[in-house]
N, C-alpha and C positions, 0 to 999 in steps of 0.2 A: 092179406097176402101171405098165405100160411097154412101147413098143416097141421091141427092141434091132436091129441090122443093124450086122455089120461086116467084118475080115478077119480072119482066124487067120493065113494066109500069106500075104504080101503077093506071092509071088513065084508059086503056085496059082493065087492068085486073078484076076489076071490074069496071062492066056497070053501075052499080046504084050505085055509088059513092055517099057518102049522105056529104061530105067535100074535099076541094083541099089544094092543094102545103104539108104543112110540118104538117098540122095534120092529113093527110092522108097518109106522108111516117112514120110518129110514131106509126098510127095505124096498119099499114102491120107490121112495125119491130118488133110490141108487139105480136104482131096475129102467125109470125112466128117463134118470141123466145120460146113464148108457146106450140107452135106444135113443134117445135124441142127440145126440152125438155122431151117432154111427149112421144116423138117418141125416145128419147135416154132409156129411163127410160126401153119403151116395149124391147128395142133392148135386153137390158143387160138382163131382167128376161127370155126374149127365148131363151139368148145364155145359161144361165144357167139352163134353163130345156131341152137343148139340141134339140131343137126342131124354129128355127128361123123360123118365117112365118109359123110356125104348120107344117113345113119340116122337118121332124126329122134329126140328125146326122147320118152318117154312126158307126153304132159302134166302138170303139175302137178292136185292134184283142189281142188276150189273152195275147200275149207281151207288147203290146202297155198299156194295162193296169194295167201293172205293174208296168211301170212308175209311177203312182199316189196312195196316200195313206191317206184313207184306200183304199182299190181294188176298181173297178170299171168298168162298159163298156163305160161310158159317156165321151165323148171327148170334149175339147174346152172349158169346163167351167170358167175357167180361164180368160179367152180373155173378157170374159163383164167388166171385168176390163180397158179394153184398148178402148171401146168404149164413143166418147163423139160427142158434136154435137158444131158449130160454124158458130154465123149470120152473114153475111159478106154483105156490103153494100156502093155502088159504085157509085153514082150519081141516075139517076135513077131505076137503079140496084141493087135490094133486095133478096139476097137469105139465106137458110140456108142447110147447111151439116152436112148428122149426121152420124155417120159410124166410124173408124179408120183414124184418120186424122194426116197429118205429121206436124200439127203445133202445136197439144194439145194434140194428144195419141205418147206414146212414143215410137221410133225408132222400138224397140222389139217388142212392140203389132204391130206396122204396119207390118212387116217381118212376122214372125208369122200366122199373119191374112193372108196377101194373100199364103204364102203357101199351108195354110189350104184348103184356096178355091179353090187354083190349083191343088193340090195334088201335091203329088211328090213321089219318088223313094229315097234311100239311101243304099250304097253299104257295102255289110256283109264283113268284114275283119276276116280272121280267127285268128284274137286275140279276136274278140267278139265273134266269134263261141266257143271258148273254154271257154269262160269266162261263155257264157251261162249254156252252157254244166254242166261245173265245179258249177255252183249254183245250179243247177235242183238235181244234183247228190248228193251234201251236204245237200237237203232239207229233198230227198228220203233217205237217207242214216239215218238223227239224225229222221225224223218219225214223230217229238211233233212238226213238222213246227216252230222251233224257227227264231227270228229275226237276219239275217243277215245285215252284215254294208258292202254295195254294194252300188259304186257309180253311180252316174247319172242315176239309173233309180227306186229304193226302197227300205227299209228296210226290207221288209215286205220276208217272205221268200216263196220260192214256193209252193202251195198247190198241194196235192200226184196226184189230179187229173188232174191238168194243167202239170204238169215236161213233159209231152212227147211233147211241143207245143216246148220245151227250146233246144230240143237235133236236129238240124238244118240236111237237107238232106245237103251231099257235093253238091249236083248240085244247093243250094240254093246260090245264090250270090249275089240278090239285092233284096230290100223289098218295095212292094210298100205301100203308103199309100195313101187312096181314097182322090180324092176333098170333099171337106164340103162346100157346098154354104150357104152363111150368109146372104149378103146385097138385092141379087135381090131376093131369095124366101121373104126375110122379108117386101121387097119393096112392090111386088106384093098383099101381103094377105093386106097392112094397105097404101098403094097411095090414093084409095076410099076415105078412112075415112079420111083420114088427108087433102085432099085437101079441106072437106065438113067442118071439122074442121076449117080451114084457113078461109075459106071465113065469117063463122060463129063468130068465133072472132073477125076480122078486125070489121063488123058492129058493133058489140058488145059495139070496145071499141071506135068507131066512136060514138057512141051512149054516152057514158061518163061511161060504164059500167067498172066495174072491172073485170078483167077476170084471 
């Protein structure tokens, strides 16, 4: 759950190497701490404009956005939370990973994350068909949309326009919900830039520059 980019040889990878041995492997580790950084920073503000790699979300469906409060149709916004990035570095062997990672994002944000991006399915129990039912019906019934105290999914109470999404067909049994791709639309729009990035900083601070 991750976009990695980095060097195997530092001395391959770039051709006009302007230094060797160990301030040439400081100069890539600095070159792609900063593009992993600057790569985690974009990740978080697209997952929270819902829109990763300029790839918008699927919307939220009118239930689904009850879950969250105040209402909404934006999904996932949460999850930039669980995004970080980590340089890892192995002899020759220079990389970094930025994305949902099992050693520095937490259990839940990883889980979470890939469901998102798989999508999935969840089975309608007719104790939460009634439950639904029974909120949409107490919304429609008091009128002034007052705040109900309903678990796990809002406070917030039905609005008169949305009740008829709550009241479920019997032949509804299972609900799906869309994949949401994160890491490869985000990968795709910012590889370019970030590998021109890379190369541009490593000289940089090969050069004694600060970067």
């Amino acid at each position: 759950m991750q976009a990695t980019f980095g060097i195997k040889n530092a001395r391959k990878f770039f051709q006009t190497m302007e230094a060797q041995g160990k301030e040439a492997q400081k100069a890539a580790q600095a070159a792609l701490k900063k593009e992993g950084y600057r790569l985690m920073r974009a990740l978080q503000d697209e997952i929270s404009e819902g829109a990763p790699g300029g790839r918008k979300f699927k919307p939220l469906s009118v239930l689904g956005a009850y879950r969250s409060r105040p209402y909404r149709r934006t999904p996932l916004r949460e999850l930039a939370n669980g995004v970080r990035y980590d340089l890892q570095v192995s002899g020759a062997r220079t990389r970094c990973v930025i994305g949902f990672l099992t050693k520095r994002s937490s259990k839940s944000w990883v889980r979470i994350a890939e469901r998102a991006q798989q999508g999935y399915e969840t089975t309608v129990t007719p104790r939460q068909r009634r439950f639904l039912a029974r909120w949409a019906s107490r919304s429609l019934a008091r009128g002034t949309m007052n705040r109900l105290a309903i678990r796990n999914i809002s406070r917030a109470a039905v609005d008169t326009g949305d009740a008829k999404y709550f009241f479920l067909r019997k032949t509804t049994t299972r609900m799906k919900t869309p994949a949401r791709p994160i890491i490869d639309p985000f990968w795709r729009a910012h590889e370019r830039e970030s590998r021109t990035n890379l190369v541009r900083n490593f000289h940089r601070k090969l050069r004694g520059e600060r970067i």
